[in-house]
N, C-alpha and C positions, 0 to 999 in steps of 0.2 A: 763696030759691027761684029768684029771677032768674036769681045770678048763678049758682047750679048748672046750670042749663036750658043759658045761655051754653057754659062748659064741656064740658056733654056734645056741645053743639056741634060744638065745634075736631076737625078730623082728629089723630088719635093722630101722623102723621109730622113734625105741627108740634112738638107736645110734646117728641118723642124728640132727644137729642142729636145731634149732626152726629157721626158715624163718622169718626177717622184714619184713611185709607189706612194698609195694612202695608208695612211696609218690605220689600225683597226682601234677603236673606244674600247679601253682595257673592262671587265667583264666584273662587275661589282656581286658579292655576295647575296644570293636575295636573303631578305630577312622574313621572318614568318610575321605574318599578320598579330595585329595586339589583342582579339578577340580569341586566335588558336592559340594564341602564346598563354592568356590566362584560362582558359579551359585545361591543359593541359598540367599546369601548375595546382588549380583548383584540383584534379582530377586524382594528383600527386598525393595532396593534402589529405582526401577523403579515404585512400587504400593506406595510408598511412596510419589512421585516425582506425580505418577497420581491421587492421594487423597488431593495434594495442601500442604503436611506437607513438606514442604521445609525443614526444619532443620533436620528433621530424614532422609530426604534422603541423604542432604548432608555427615551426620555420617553414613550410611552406605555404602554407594561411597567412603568415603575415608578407610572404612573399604576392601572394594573389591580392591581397588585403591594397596594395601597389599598386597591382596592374588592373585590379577592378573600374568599371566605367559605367552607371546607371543602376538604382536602386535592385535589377534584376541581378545584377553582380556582385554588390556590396550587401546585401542583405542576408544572403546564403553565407557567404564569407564569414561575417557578424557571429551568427548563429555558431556555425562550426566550433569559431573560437573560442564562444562560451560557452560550447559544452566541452573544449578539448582543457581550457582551465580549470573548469570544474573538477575535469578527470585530474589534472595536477595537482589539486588543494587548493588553489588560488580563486579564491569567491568573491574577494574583491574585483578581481579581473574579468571571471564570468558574469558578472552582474553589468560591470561595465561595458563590455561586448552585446549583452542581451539588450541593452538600452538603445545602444546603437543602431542596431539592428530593427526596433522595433520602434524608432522616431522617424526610420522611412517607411516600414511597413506596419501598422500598431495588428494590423492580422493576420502577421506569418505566426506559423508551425515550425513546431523545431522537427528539423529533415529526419532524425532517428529518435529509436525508441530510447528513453532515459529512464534513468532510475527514479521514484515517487517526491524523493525530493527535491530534487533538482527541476524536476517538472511546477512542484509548486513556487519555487525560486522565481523560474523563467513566468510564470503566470504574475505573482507579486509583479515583478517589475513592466507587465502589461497594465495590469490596473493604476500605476505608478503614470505610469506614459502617459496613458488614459488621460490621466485627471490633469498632466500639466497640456495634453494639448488640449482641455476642452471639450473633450467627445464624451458621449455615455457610456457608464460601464457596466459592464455584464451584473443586473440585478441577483440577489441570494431569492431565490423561492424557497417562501417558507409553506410548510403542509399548510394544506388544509383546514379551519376549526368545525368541527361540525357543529350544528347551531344544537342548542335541547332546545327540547321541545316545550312548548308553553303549556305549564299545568293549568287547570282550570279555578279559579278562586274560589275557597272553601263555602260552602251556603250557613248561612246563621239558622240553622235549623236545629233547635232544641234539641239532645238526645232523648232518647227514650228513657223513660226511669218505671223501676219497679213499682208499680201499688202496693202503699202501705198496708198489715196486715190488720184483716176484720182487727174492730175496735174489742167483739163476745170473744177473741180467741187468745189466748196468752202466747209471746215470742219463743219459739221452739230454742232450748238450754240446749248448749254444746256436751254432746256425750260426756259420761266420768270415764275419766280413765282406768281403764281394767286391770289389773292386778297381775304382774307375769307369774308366766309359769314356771311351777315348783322347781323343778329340772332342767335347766337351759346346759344342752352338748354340743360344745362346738371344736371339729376335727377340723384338726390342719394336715394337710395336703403334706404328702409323704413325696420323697424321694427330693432330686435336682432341681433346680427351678431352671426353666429354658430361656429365661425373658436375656441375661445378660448374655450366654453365647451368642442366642440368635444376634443381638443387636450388635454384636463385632463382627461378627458373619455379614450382615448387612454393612457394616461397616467396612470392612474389605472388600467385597463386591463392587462399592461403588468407589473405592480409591481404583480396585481394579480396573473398572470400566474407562474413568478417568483417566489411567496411565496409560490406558492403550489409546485411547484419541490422542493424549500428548504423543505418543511415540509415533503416530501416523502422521501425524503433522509433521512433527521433526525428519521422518524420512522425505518427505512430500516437500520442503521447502530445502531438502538437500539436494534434491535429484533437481530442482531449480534448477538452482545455484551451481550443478554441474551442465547444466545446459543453456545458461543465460550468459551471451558475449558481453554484457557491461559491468565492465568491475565494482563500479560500486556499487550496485544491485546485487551483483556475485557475493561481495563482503556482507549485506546486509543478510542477504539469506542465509547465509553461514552462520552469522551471528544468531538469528532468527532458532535456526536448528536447532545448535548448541543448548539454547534456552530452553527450549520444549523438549531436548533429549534427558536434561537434568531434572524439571521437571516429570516428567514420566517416573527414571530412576526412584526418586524418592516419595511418588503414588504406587508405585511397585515396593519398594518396600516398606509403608505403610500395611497397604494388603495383605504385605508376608506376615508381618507382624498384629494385624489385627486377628488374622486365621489361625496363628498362635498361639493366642491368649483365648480364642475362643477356646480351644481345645483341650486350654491347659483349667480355664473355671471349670468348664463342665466334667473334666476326670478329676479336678482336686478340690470339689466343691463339697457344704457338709453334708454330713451322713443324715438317712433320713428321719423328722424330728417325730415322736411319739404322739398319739392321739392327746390330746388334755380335755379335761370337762371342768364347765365352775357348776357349780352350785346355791342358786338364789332361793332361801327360806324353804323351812319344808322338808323331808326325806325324802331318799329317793325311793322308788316302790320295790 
């Protein structure tokens, strides 16, 4: 009974065991989602792609090229590539990128503007796609012919013919020929003749005219070319220039030298040629 008494004694927190602390679930890094993680990759690729670094955009396009999920993601991807190979040289590659792209979607657009060829490159291999999956391809219209018009068939309607002359009347004789005159004077035109200046004068004029549209043009596809971000486009216009600048050059001096010669026939041309007369049968009075 003692030691009962004792025991009821003791505080129950003596009794009770001592409590572990819980551990806390160690704290895992979160990871970004796989739709932000390729956005941002893609994202990479395209300011890459618009800064002219070709090569880092390539690597990160084929990075995205990875993380893509559903024809709305691999399709743009596609594209990029084949125009960022293009910009490399490699037309093997762009072509095979453009196919890719365009056996999930055969009516994408390419996302930017491209230079003329490349553009018909990327069309080629749509009408390519076209025909292996089966679908219609974008027909050629051709103009218009306009019809002629239906002439009326000729009427067998006899022509008209002259009435023969009275039988009382004799067929009127073709005049005799008359006899020239005793005296025939004929003057030759004194001084310069104008006909060959003029015609090198016209003849420069129209190189002239000429070299000035060539050199308008050639300014005109230079200032392009200083304002166009696609390097092969940039090259082409350049190229372009150059041609129309040389041409111009040598319609200019053409002009120099046809206005030369003009000036030089008509001051060292002959002196002027003296009246002459013939004389057919006869004296003169």
């Amino acid at each position: 009974m003692l030691v009962l008494g004792l025991l009821a004694c003791v505080p129950t927190q003596v009794l009770a065991a001592p409590k572990s602390p819980a551990r806390k679930a160690p704290r895992t890094p979160r990871q970004q989602p796989p739709k932000a993680h390729f956005q941002s990759t893609f994202a990479a690729a395209v300011l890459a792609y618009e800064n002219f670094e070709y090569e880092q955009a390539l690597e990160q396009l084929t990075k995205a090229q990875g993380l893509a999920k559903g024809p709305e993601q691999e399709v743009p991807v596609a594209l990029y590539l084949g125009i960022v190979h293009a910009e490399l040289g490699d037309r093997t590659q762009s072509l095979a990128a453009f196919r890719t792209g365009l056996y999930l979607q055969p009516d994408a657009r390419l996302p930017v503007k491209v230079s003329p060829k490349l553009e018909r490159d990327f069309e080629e291999v749509r009408q390519a796609v076209l025909q292996d999956l089966g679908l219609p391809t974008a027909p050629v219209q051709s103009p218009p012919v306009a019809e002629r018009p239906v002439q009326p068939a000729p009427t067998d309607t006899p022509a008209a013919t002259a009435p023969p002359p009275p039988a009382d009347k004799p067929a009127l004789l073709p005049p005799e020929p008359t006899a020239p005159p005793a005296y025939v004077q004929t003057d030759k035109p004194s001084g310069r003749s104008p006909v060959l200046p003029m015609a090198l004068l016209a003849t420069g004029a129209v190189a002239g005219g000429a070299a000035t549209f060539f050199g308008l043009q050639a300014n005109t596809h230079l200032t392009s070319a200083q304002n166009s971000t696609i390097y092969g486009e940039r090259v082409e216009k350049l190229n372009t220039a150059g041609s129309h600048a040389l041409v111009a050059n040598i319609l200019f001096g053409t002009a120099s030298a046809a206005a030369v010669g003009a000036l030089a026939v008509y001051l060292f041309s002959g002196s002027p040629s003296a009246p002459a007369s013939t004389s057919t049968g006869g004296a003169s009075p």
